[in-house]
N, C-alpha and C positions, 0 to 999 in steps of 0.2 A: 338272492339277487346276484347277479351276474358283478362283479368287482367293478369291471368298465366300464359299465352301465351305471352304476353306481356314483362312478368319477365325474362322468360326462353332464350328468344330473345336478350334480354340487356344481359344474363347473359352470352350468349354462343359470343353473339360479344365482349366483354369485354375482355372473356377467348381467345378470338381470338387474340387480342393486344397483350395480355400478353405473350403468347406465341410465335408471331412473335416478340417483344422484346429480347426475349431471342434467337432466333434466330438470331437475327440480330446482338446481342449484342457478339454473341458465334462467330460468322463471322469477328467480329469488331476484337477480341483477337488476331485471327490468320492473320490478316493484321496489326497486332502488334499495334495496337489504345485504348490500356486500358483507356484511361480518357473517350473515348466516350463508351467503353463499359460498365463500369462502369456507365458510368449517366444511360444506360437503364434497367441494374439489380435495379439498387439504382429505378428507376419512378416504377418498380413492385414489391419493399418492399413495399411503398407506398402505394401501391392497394393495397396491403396485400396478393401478392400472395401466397398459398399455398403450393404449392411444392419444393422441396428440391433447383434445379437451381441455381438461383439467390444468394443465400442465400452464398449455397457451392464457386462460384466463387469469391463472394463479397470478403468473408472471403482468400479464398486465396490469390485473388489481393492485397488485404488490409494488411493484412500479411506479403505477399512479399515484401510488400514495406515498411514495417515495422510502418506502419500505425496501431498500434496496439488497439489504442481504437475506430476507425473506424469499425475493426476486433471485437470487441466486441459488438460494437452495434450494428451489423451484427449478433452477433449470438443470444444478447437477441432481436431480432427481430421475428428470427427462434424460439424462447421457446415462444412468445405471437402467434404468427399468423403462420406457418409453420405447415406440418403436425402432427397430432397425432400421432408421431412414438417414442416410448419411448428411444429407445436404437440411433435413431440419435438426439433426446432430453439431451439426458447422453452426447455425443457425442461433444456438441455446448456446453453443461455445463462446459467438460473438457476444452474446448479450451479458454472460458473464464476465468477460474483459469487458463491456461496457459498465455494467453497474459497480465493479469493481474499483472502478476508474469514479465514478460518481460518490460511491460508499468512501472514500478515502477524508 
C-alpha cells in the first residue's frame, strides 16, 4: 500500500473519533452527564484536536463550575494546538487573565 494512502487513512479515521466524541459528548450535556461529557472533550484535547469544540465547552463546564484552573488549562490548550484563528486566540487569552483573576 502506497505510504500516503496509508497516512491519509489513519488520518481521516482518527478525524472520525474525534468527531463522534464530540458528538457524543454534546448528547451526554443534554442528558445532563457533564463528568462523562467532559472525559470525552478532555480524550480530544489529548489528540490535540484542532477545532474550536472541545475547547469552547471544556472552558465553559469548567467555569461553571467554577473549576477555574481547569478553565485555564483548557484555554492554554487552545493557544498551543487549536486553530490558527487570532481573534479566538485573543479570545482564550482574555478568559485566562479573567479566571486567573477569579482563581486567586
Amino acid at each position: 500500500m502506497d505510504e500516503s494512502l496509508y497516512v491519509q487513512e489513519n488520518v481521516d479515521f482518527i478525524s472520525d473519533i474525534m468527531a463522534n466524541r464530540n458528538i457524543e459528548a454534546a448528547a451526554l450535556e443534554r442528558l445532563q452527564q457533564p463528568d462523562k461529557a467532559i472525559a470525552l472533550y478532555e480524550a480530544n484535547l489529548k489528540d490535540r484536536f484542532k477545532g474550536l469544540l472541545p475547547y469552547e465547552r471544556l472552558r465553559v463546564l469548567y467555569s461553571s463550575a467554577g473549576k477555574y484552573r481547569d478553565a485555564i488549562c483548557v484555554c492554554q490548550a487552545y493557544l498551543e494546538h487549536g486553530e490558527d484563528d487570532e481573534d479566538r486566540k485573543t479570545r482564550f487569552r482574555e478568559w485566562i487573565a479573567m479566571f486567573e483573576h477569579r482563581h486567586e
